[in-house]
N, C-alpha and C positions, 0 to 999 in steps of 0.2 A: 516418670512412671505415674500414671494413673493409681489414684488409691480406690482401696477394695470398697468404701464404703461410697453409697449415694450422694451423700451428704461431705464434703470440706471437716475432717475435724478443725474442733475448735479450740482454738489456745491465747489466752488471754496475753497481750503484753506486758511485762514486768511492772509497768507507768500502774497498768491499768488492775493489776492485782488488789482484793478484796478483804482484808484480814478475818472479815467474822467470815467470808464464804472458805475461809482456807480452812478457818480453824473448825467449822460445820464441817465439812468435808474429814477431818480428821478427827472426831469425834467416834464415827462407827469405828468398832472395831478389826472389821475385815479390811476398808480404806486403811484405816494404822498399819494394820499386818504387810498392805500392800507397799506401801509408802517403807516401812522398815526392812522391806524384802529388796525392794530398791534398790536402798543405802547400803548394802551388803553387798548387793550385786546389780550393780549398775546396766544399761542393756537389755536385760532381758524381757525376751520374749512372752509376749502372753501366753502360753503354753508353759511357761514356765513355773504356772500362781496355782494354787489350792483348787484339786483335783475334787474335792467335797461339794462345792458348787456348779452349778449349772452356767453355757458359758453366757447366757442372755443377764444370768445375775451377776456376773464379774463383770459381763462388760458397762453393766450398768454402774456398777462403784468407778471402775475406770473411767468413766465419763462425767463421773463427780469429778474427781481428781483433777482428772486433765481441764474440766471448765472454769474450777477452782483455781486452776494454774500453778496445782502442785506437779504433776507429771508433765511429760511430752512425749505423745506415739507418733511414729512412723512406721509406715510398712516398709519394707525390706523381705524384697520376695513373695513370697505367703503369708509372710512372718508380718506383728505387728510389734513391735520395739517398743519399749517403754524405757523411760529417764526418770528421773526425780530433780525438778528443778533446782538444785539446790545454790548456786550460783545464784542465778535471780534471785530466788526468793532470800538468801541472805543480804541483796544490794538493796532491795525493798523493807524490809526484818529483821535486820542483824542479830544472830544470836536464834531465831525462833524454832528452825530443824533441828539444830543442834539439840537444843534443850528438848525437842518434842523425840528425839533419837535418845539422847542422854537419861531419859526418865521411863523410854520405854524396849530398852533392848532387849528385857528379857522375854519378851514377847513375839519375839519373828518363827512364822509359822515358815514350816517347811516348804519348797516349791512343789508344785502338782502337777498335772496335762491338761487342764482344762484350759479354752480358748476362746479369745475374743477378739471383738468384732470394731 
């Protein structure tokens, strides 16, 4: 299946992950929210994130994320699927989501309808 977007997303290989672009990346707070909403609920859908924003600005944190090589989307359907690497990024990191989940759980914002690209 052909993906919905012009462009090949892009996903860094495990080898080739960046620590200061993971940990910039997880610095904003909406990125954190996203990355925590994750790890609670693995799979989901973009559609699934914070209804508050617009979807050209979520899709733009998700494309931190993903280049960062915290997340991994694929379309499915209409649908674009999000992960949280956390596999890799623990064989690269040992110990780094954990603690960055560990320090910030009480902060997972609720899922929304907003959608991205």
């Amino acid at each position: 299946m052909a993906s919905r977007s012009a462009s090949p997303l892009v996903h860094p290989d495990a080898q080739d992950f960046d620590l200061i672009k993971i940990m910039s990346a997880l610095t904003d707070p909406i990125r954190l929210s996203i990355v925590l909403t994750l790890a609670a609920r693995p799979g989901l859908a973009c559609s699934g994130f914070r209804q508050d924003l617009t979807p050209s600005v979520l899709t733009r944190h998700f494309r931190v994320l993903r280049e960062a090589g915290v997340i991994r989307q694929h379309d499915q359907g209409n649908r674009r699927v999000n992960t949280l690497r956390k596999e890799e990024l623990d064989t690269r990191f040992p110990g780094l989501i954990d603690m960055v989940l560990r320090e910030n759980t009480d902060q997972i914002t609720p899922p929304g309808d907003a959608d991205c690209a």
